[in-house]
PAKOLSE-90520 format. One line per field, with one value per residue (C-alpha): chain; residue number from 1; x, y, z. Coordinates in nm, 3 decimals. Layout:
residues N
chain: c(A; ...)
resi: c(NUM; ...)
xx: c(X; ...)
yy: c(Y; ...)
zz: c(Z; ...)
//
This chain:
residues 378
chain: c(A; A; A; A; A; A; A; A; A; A; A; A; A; A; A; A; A; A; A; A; A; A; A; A; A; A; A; A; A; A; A; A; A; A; A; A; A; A; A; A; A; A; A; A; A; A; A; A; A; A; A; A; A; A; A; A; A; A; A; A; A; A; A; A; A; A; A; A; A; A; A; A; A; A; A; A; A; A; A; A; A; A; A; A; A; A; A; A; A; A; A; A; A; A; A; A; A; A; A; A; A; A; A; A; A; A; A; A; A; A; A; A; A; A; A; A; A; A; A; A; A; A; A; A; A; A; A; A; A; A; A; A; A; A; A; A; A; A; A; A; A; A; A; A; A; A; A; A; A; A; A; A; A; A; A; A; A; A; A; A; A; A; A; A; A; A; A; A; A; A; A; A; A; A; A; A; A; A; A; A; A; A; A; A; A; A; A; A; A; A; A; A; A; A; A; A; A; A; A; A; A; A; A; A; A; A; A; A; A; A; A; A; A; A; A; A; A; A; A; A; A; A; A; A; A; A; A; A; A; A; A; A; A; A; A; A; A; A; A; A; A; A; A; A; A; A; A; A; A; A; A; A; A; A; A; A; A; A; A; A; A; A; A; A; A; A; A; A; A; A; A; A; A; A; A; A; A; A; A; A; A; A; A; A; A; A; A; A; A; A; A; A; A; A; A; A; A; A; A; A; A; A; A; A; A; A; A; A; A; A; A; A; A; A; A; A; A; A; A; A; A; A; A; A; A; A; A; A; A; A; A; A; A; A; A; A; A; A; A; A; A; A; A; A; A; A; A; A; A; A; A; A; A; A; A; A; A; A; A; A; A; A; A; A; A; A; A; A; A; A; A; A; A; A; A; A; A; A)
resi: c(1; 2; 3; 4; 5; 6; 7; 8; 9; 10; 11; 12; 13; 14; 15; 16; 17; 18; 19; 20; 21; 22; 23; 24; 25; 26; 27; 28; 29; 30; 31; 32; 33; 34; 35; 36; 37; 38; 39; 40; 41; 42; 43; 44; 45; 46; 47; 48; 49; 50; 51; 52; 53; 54; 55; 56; 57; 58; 59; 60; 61; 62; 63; 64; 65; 66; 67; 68; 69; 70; 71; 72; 73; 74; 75; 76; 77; 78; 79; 80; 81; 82; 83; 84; 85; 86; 87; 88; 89; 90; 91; 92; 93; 94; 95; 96; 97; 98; 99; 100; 101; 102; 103; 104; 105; 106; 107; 108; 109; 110; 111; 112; 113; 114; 115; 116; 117; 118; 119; 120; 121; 122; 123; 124; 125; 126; 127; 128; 129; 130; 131; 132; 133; 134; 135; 136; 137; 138; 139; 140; 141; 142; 143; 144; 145; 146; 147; 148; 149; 150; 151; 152; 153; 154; 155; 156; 157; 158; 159; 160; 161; 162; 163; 164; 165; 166; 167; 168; 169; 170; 171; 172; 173; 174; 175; 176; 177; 178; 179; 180; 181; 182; 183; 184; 185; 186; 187; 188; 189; 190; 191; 192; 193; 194; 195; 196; 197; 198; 199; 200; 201; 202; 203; 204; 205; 206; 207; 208; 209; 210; 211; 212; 213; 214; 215; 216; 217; 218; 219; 220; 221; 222; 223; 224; 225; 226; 227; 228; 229; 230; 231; 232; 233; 234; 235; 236; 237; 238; 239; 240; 241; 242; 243; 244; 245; 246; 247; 248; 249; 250; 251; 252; 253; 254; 255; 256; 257; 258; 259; 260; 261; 262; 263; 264; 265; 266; 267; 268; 269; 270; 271; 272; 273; 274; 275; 276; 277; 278; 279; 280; 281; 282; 283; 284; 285; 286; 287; 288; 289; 290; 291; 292; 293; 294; 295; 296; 297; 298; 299; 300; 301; 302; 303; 304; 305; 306; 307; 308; 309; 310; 311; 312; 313; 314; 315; 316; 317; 318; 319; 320; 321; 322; 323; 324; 325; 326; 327; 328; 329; 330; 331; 332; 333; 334; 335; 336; 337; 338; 339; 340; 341; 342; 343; 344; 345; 346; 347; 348; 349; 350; 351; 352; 353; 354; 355; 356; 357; 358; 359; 360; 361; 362; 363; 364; 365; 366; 367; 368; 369; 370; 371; 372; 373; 374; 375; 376; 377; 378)
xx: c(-0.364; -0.393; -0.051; -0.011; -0.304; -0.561; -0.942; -1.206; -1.580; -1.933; -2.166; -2.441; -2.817; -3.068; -3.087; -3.080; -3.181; -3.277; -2.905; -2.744; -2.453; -2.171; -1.785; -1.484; -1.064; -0.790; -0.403; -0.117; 0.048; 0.288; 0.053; -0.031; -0.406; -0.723; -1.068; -1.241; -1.604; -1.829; -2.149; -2.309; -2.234; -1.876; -1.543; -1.323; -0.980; -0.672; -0.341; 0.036; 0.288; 0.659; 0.726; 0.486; 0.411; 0.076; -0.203; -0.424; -0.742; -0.970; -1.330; -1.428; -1.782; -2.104; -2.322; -2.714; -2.836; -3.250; -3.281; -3.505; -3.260; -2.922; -2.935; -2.790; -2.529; -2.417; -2.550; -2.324; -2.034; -2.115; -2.121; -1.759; -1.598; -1.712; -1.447; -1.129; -0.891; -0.601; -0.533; -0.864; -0.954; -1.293; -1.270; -1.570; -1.859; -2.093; -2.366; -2.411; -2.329; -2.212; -2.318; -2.477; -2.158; -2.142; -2.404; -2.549; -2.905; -3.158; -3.347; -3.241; -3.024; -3.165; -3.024; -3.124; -2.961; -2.612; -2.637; -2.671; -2.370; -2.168; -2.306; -2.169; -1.849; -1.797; -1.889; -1.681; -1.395; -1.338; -1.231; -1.239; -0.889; -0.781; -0.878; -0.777; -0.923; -1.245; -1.506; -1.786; -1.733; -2.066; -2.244; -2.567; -2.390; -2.676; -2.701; -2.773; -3.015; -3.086; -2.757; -2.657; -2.317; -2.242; -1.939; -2.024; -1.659; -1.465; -1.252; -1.202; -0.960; -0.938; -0.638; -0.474; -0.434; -0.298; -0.034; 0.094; 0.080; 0.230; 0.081; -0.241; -0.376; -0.752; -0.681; -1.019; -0.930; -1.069; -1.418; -1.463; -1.705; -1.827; -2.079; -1.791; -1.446; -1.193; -1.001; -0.685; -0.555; -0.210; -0.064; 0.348; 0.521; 0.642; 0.977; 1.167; 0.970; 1.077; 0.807; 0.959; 0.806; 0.873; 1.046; 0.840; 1.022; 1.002; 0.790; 0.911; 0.584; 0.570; 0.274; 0.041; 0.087; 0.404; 0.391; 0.147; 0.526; 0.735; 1.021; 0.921; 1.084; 1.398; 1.438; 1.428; 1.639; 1.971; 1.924; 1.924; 2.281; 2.338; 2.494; 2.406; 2.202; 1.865; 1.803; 2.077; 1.885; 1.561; 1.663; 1.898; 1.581; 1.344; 1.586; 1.584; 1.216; 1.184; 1.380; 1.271; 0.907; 0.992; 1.160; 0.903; 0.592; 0.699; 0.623; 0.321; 0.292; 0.323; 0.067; -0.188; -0.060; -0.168; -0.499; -0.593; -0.556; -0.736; -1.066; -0.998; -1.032; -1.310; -1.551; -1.467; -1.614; -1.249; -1.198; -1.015; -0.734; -0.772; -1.103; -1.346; -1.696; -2.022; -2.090; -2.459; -2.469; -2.318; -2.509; -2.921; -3.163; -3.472; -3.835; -3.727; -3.431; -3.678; -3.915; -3.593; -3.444; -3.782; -3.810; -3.400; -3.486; -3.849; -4.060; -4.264; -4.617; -4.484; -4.279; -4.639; -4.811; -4.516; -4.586; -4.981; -4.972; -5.084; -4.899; -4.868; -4.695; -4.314; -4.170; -3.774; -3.673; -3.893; -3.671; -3.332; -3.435; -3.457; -3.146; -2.960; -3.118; -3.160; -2.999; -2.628; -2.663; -2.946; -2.814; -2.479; -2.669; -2.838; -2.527; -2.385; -2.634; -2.552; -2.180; -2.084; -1.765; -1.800; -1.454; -1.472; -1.268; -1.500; -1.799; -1.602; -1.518; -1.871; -2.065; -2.069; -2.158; -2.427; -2.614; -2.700; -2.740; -3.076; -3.068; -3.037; -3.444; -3.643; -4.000; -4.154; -4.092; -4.304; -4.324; -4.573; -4.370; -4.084; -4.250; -4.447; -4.026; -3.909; -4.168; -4.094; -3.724; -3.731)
yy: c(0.794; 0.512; 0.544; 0.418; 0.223; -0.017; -0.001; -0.235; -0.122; -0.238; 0.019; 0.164; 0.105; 0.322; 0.704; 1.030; 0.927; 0.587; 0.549; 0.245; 0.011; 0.053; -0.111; 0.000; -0.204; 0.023; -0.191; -0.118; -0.174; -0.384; -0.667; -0.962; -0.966; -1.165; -1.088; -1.386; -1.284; -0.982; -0.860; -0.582; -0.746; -0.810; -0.868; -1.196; -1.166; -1.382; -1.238; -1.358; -1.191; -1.264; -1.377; -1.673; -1.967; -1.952; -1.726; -1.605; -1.509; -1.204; -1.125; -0.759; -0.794; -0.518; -0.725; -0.686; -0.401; -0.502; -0.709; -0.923; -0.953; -1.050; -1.417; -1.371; -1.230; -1.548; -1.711; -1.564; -1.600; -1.984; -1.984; -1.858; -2.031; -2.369; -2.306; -2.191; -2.438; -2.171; -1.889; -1.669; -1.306; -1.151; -0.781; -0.498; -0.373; -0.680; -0.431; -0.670; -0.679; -0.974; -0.927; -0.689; -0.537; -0.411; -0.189; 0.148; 0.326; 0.234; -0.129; -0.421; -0.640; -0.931; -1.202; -1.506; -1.246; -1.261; -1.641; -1.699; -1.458; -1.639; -1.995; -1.875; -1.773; -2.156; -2.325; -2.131; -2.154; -1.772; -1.642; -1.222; -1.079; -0.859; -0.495; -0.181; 0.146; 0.286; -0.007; 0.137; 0.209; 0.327; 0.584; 0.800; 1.099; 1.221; 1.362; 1.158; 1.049; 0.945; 0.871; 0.469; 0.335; -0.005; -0.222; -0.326; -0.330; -0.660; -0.871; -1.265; -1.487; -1.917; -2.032; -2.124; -1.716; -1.721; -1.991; -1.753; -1.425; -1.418; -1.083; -0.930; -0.639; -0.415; -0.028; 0.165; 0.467; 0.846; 0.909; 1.231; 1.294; 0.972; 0.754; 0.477; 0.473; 0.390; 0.012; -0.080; -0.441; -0.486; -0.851; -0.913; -1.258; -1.530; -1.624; -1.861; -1.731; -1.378; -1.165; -0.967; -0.631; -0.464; -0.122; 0.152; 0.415; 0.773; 0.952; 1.337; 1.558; 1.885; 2.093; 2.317; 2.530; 2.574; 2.839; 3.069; 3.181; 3.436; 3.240; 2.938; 3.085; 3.195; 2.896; 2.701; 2.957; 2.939; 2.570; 2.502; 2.502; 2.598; 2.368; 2.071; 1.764; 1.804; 1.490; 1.628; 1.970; 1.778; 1.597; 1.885; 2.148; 1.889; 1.837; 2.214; 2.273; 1.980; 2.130; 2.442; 2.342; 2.171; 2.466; 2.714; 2.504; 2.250; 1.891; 1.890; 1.519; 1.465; 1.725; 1.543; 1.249; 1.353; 1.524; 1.174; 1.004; 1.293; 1.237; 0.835; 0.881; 1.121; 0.869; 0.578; 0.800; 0.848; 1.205; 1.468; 1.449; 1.048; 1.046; 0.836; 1.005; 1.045; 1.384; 1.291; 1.125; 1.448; 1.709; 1.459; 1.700; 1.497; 1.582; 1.623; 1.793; 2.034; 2.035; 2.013; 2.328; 2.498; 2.427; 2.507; 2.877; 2.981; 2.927; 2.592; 2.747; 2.997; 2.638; 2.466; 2.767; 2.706; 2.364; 2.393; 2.637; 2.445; 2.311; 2.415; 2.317; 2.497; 2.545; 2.440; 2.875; 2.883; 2.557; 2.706; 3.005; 2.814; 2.586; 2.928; 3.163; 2.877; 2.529; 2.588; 2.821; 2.684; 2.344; 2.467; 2.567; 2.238; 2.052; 2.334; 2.271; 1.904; 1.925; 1.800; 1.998; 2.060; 2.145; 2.519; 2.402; 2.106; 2.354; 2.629; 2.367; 2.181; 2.543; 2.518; 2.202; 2.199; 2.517; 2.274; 1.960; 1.805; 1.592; 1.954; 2.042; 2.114; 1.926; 2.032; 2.370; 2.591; 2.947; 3.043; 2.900; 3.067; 3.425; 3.335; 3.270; 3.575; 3.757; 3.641; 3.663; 4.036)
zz: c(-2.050; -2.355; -2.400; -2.053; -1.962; -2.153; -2.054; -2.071; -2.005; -1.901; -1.995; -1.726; -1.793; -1.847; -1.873; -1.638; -1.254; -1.393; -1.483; -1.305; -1.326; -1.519; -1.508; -1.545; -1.586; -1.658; -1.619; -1.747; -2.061; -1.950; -1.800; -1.914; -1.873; -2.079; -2.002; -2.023; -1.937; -1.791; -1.782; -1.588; -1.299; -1.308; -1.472; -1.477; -1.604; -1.596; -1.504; -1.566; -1.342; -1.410; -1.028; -0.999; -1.257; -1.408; -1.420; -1.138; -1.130; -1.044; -1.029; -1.025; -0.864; -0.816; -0.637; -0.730; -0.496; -0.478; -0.190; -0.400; -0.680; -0.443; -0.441; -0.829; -0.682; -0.580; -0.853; -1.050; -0.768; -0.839; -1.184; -1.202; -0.924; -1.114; -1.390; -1.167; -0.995; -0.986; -0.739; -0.731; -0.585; -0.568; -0.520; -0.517; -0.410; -0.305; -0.154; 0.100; 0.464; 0.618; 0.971; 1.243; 1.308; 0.936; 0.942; 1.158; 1.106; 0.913; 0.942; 1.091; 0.896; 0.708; 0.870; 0.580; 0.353; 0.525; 0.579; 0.217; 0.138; 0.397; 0.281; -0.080; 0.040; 0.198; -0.076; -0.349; -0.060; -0.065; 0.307; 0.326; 0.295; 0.611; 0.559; 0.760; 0.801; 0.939; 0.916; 0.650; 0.338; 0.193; 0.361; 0.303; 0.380; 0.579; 0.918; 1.239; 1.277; 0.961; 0.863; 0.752; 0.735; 0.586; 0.513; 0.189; 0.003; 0.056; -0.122; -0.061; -0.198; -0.220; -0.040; -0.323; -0.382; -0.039; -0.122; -0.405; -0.194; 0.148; 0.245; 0.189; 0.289; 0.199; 0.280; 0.342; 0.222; 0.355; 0.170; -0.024; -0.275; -0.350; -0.104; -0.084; 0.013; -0.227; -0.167; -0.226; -0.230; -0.157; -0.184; -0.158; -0.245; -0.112; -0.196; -0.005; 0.332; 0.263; 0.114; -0.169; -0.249; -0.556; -0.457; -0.573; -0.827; -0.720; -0.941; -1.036; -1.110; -1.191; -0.956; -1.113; -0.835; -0.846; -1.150; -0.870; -0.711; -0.872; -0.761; -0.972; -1.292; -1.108; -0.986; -1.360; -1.524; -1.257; -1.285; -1.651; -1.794; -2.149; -2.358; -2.095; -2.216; -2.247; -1.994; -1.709; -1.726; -1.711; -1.415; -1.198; -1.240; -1.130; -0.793; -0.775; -0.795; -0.524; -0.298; -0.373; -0.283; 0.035; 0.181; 0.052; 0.065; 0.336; 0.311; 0.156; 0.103; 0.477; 0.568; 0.318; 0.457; 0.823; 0.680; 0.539; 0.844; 1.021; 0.748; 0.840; 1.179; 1.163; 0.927; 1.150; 1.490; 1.625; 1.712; 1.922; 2.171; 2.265; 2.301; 2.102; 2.104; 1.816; 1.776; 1.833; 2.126; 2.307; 2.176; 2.096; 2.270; 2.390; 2.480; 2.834; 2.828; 2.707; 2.968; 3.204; 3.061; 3.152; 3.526; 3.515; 3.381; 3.519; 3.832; 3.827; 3.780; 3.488; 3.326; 3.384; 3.187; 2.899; 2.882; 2.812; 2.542; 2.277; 1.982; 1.642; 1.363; 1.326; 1.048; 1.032; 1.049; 1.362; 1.504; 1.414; 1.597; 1.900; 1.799; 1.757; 2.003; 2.321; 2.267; 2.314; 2.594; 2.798; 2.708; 2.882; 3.157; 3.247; 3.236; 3.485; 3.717; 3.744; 3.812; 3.463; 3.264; 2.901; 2.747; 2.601; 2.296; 2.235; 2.259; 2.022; 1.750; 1.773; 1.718; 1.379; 1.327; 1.618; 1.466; 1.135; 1.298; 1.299; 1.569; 1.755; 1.626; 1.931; 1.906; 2.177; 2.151; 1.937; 1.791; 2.019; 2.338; 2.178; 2.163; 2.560; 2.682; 2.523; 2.694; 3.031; 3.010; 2.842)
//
């Protein structure tokens, strides 16, 4: 990797849990890049691309997380606009939303802190670059309904970046293990009111799993020719083993292609055969759905009974046995009643995710009203 790629560093603070911060420019060799300043906060760097005269200039920014520590955010935002008169992009995480839209769960936002951010943004004359992709991208990773989603990844050039680059474009990428979703800028030129794009080399790479077939080997040995160059061997067994894979494998960069999209569409709340729905809102059980579900099943007097037993404390095993047990089919039953059609292939590929989700917890329903129901029903 260093004989590819240089690397400049910000180390973290602290130690263990108490760890935080921490920054991180790799580029490659072959640019012509200066840091000129950083601190745990960011990195400014000036850049000198053969296409365009001049440098640029790019911030990479991790904006102060503490609510009570965020106005040095833009302190610091400030501070470094003051010394650039040349095309300028701010890109990063500025843990900061910059309206109501940008966030869901949790508290309200804090609406003096987003009218400072966007007061900042005015007066270093930075205007958000478009973006694309599902709309948040940090999230808890927790279940409704405690789960939060924020937009808190941006990037913003001046418009004399805009001048330089005719097209620009943020890609919100599919989130995996991490709590944000990678970004990826992508900015074209402007020459004479074309926009040039640099065509992209195809790459050969050999896969690891590739060597897990028998056939792999076979495959190597009728396509190297003895006596050949070493580079024409190189180069016909690598076409071999492509088209080897394709035909054996299929198009496996298409199918991740289509799996990435599928993960996009599923963290931005798009799902299943045209329809846009949150898993939560269809399947929430309420306090009276509950008491519902028990005049829907017993007499009114024996429901009544039910309903006065008095409460105790239930463990979270004595809720999943109702979640398990009751929910999904009694549930099923009460929309019956009304006239309303669930799809059976929603319902099969929901199961598994409805017998761990929280927001399916019964409250009102206890042990002891558990053990009275089975008693009635046996």
């Amino acid at each position: 990797m260093n004989e590819v790629y240089n690397l400049y560093a910000v180390d973290c603070e602290g130690y263990g849990k108490q760890r935080a911060g921490g920054l991180a420019l790799l580029w490659k060799k072959d640019v012509d890049l200066t840091i000129s300043r950083a601190s745990l906060n960011h990195i400014d760097f000036a850049a000198v691309f053969p296409e365009i005269d001049g440098a640029v200039f790019i911030t990479c920014l991790y904006g102060y997380p503490q609510g009570a520590l965020k106005y040095q955010t833009w302190s610091l935002l400030t501070s470094v606009a003051k010394d650039i008169d040349k095309p300028w992009m701010v890109i990063g995480d500025i843990n900061q939303v910059l309206g109501p839209e940008d966030k869901t769960g949790g508290n309200p936002v804090d609406l003096l802190e987003i009218d400072t951010a966007r007061i900042c943004l005015e007066v270093c004359n930075l205007k958000e670059i478009e973006w694309c992709g599902s709309r948040f991208t940090w999230s808890n990773r927790r279940k409704h309904p405690d789960s939060i989603e924020e937009h808190l990844d941006r990037a913003f050039s001046n418009n004399a970046w805009s001048k330089v680059w005719n097209y620009s474009m943020v890609s919100h990428l599919p989130r995996y293990s991490s709590d944000h979703c990678p970004i990826i800028l992508d900015s074209s030129m402007r020459t004479n009111g074309d926009v040039r794009r640099k065509k992209k080399k195809r790459l050969y790479r050999f896969e690891q799993y590739w060597l897990q077939n028998d056939d792999c080997e076979t495959v190597v040995q009728h396509s190297w020719i003895p006596g050949r160059e070493v580079t024409d061997n190189i180069k016909h067994v690598g076409e071999a083993l492509r088209d080897w894979s394709e035909s054996t494998f299929g198009n496996l960069s298409k199918r991740i292609a289509q799996l990435n999209k599928r993960t996009a569409n599923l963290q931005s709340g798009q799902e299943w055969n045209g329809q846009y729905v949150w898993v939560h809102e269809l399947f929430t059980v309420t306090g009276a759905w509950n008491k519902e579900l028990l005049y829907c099943i017993f007499s009114s007097h024996e429901a009544e009974a039910i309903l006065q037993i008095p409460r105790i404390q239930s463990n979270r095993d004595d809720a999943q046995i109702w979640n398990l047990g009751l929910v999904l089919d009694l549930l099923y039953a009460i929309w019956s009643r009304r006239n309303r059609w669930v799809h059976d292939q929603m319902m099969q590929d929901f199961a598994g995710t409805l017998r761990y989700a929280d927001s399916l917890v019964v409250q009102d329903l206890t042990k002891q009203q558990n053990i009275f129901m089975e008693k009635q029903i046996s």
